[in-house]
N, C-alpha and C positions, 0 to 999 in steps of 0.2 A: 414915241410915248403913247399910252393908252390908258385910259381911265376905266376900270370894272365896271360892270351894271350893277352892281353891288350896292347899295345901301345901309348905312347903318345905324340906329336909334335908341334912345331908353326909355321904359315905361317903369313908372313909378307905379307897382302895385302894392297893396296890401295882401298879407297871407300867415293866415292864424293870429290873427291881429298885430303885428310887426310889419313898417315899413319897410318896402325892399327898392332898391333901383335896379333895374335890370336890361342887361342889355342885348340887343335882337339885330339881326340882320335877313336881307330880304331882296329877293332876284325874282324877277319873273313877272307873267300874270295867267290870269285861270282861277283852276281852282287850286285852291291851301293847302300846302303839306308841312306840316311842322314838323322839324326836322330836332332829333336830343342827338344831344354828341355823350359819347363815353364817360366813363368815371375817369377824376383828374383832367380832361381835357377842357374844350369849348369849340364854339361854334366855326372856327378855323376848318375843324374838320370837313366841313362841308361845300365849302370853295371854291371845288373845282368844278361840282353839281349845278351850281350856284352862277359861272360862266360858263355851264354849258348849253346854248341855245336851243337844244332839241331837247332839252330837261324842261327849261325854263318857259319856251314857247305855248306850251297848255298848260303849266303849271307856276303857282307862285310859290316858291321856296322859301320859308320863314325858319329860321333858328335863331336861338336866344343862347346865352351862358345860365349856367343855375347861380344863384346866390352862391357866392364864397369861388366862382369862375372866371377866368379871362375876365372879361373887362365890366362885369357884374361884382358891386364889392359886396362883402359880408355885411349882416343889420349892424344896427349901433350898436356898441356892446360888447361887439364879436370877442373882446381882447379877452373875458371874463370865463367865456366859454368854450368849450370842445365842439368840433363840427364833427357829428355823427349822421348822416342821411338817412330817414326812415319813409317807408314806403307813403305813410300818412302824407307827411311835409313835399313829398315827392309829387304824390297824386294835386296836393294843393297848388302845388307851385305849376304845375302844364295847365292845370285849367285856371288858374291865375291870367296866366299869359294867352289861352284862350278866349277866356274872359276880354280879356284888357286889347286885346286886337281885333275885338269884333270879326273872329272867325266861326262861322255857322258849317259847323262839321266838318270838319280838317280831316284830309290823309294822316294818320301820327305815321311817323317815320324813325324809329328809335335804334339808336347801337348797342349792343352790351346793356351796359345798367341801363341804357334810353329803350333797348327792345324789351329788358325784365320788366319795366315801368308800364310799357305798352302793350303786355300782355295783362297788368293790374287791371288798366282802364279799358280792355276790349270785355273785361269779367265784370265789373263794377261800373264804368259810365258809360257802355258801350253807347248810349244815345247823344252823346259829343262828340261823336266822330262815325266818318264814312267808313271808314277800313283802317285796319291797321298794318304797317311793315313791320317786323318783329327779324333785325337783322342781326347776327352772333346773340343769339336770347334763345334761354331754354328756362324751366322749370325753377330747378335750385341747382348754385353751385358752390360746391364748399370749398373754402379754402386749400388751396396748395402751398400756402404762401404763411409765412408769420408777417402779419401788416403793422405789427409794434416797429417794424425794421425802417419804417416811413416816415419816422418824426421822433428822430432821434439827434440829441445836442453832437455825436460825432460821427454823422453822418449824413449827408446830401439827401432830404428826403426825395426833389425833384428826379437825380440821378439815379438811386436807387429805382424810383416808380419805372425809370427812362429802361433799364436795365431790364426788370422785371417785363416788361413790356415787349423789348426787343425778340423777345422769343416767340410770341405770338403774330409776330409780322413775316408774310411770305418769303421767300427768296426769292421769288419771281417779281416783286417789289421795286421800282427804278429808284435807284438810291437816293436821287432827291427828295421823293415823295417819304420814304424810307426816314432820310432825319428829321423831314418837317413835320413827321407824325412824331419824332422823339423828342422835339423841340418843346412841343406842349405837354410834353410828362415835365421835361428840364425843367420850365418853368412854372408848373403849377406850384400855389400859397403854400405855405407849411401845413400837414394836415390834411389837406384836402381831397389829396387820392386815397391817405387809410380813410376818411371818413366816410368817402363815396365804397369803398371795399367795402366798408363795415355793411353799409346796406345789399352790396352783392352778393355776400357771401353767408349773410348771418340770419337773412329775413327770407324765409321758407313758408311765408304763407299764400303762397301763389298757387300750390301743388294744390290744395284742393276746393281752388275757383276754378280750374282749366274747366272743369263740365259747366262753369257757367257760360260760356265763352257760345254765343250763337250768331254761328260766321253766314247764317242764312239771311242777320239781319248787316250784320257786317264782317264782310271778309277779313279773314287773317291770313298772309302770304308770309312766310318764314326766307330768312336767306342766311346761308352760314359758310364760312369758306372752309375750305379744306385744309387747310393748314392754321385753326383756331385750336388751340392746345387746353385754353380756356374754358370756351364753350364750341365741345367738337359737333361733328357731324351726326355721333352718335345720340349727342345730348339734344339739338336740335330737331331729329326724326325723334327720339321719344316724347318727345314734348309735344308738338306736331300731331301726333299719334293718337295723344288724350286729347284734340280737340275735331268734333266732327268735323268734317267740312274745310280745317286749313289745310293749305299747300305751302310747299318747301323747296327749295331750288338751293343744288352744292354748289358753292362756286371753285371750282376745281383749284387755281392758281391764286388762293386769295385766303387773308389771315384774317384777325378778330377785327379789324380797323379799313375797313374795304374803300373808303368810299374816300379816304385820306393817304391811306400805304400801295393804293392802285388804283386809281380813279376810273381810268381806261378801260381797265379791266372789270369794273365795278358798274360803269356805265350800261352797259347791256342788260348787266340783272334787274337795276334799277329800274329802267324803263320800262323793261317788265311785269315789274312788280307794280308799277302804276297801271299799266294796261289791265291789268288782274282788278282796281280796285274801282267803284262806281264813280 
């Protein structure tokens, strides 16, 4: 038997004047890397970063679920409303959790919807944070998908997201890691992956902050796998492109979910991309 170095907690914050409980886990010590998991997911994702010693040994690795995720529940109320995720609520809710954990300029470390976020807050609060990782993140991406198909009374929203998803994961992939990353589409709340889509794919105001973006005072490192069908490698260099000063790293045998669908394999860029960051 073995017990993880893992921990795990709630912080009961406020955000946009609505109580939330939220909940956060945490490896490591050093300095702060806040870690966002994907749209539909949670902080599971991050895991195996999480017991990895040579991750963890200069670094403390903090992720949280967003409200309405894993083991974060929705505000009072939720039953009355639609969860739609908007960049506004987004940006509040990381420096919420900022805030509330007494972190003084954190690594952001963001996936997908967590690197589009992390590209907001490198243009808008770049002075909360040291650097940012900006991993399967590009600019804007529009839908390929109809996301009505996700919260539907005859149909499995979970399974649908799990499907939808399946495509963007490598074949190079060990199939354990492979379902534990389908596991958490399976079970995400009803709703909750169209409402985080709704923000991925519909909120295009990031294109023109990327010139706010000064990586002189904090870096931006990009990483994107090669086999993201989502956000490819072409979306990720254009993005990249319009900002002075970021860097980009393919990862050759690796999909939009790196750091959950191949750890192993993810591990190297990672550490990297710390080494890149002050």
């Amino acid at each position: 038997m073995s017990i993880e170095p893992i921990t795990g907690r709630y912080a009961n914050v406020d955000i946009a004047g609505r109580a939330y409980r939220i909940y956060f886990e945490e490896a490591g010590q050093g300095r702060p890397v806040l870690c966002l998991h994907t749209a539909g997911a949670h902080t599971g994702q991050w895991r195996h970063l999480m017991n990895d010693a040579k991750v963890t040994g200069a670094n403390r690795l903090i992720a949280f679920d967003m409200p309405w995720h894993g083991k974060s529940l929705p505000p009072e109320g939720f039953q009355t409303e639609e969860y739609l995720l908007t960049t506004q609520a987004y940006i509040d809710t990381v420096l919420a959790m900022v805030d509330a954990l007494g972190l003084e300029r954190p690594i952001l470390a963001g996936c997908s919807m967590g690197g589009r976020i992390a590209l907001q807050l490198a243009a808008l609060h770049p002075d909360r944070f040291s650097g940012f990782i900006a991993i399967e993140a590009s600019d804007f991406q529009a839908a390929w998908y109809d996301i009505d198909w996700f919260d539907r009374p005859d149909a499995h929203g979970g399974e649908m997201g799990a499907a939808l998803v399946s495509t963007n994961i490598s074949p190079h992939a060990p199939p354990a890691d492979r379902w534990a990353t389908l596991w958490m589409f399976m079970a995400s709340g009803p709703g909750v992956f169209r409402g985080d889509l709704s923000f991925y794919t519909q909120d295009d105001s990031l294109i023109a902050r990327l010139g706010q973006i000064d990586t002189s005072q904090t870096p931006v490192h990009f990483l994107v796998g090669a086999y993201d069908l989502t956000c490819t490698p072409e979306d990720a260099k254009r993005t990249a492109d319009a900002i002075p000063g970021a860097t980009l790293s393919v990862m050759e045998e690796l999909g939009h979910f790196p750091m959950s669908e191949h750890p192993a394999g993810f591990r190297p860029f990672f550490l990297d991309a710390l080494e890149r960051m002050p």
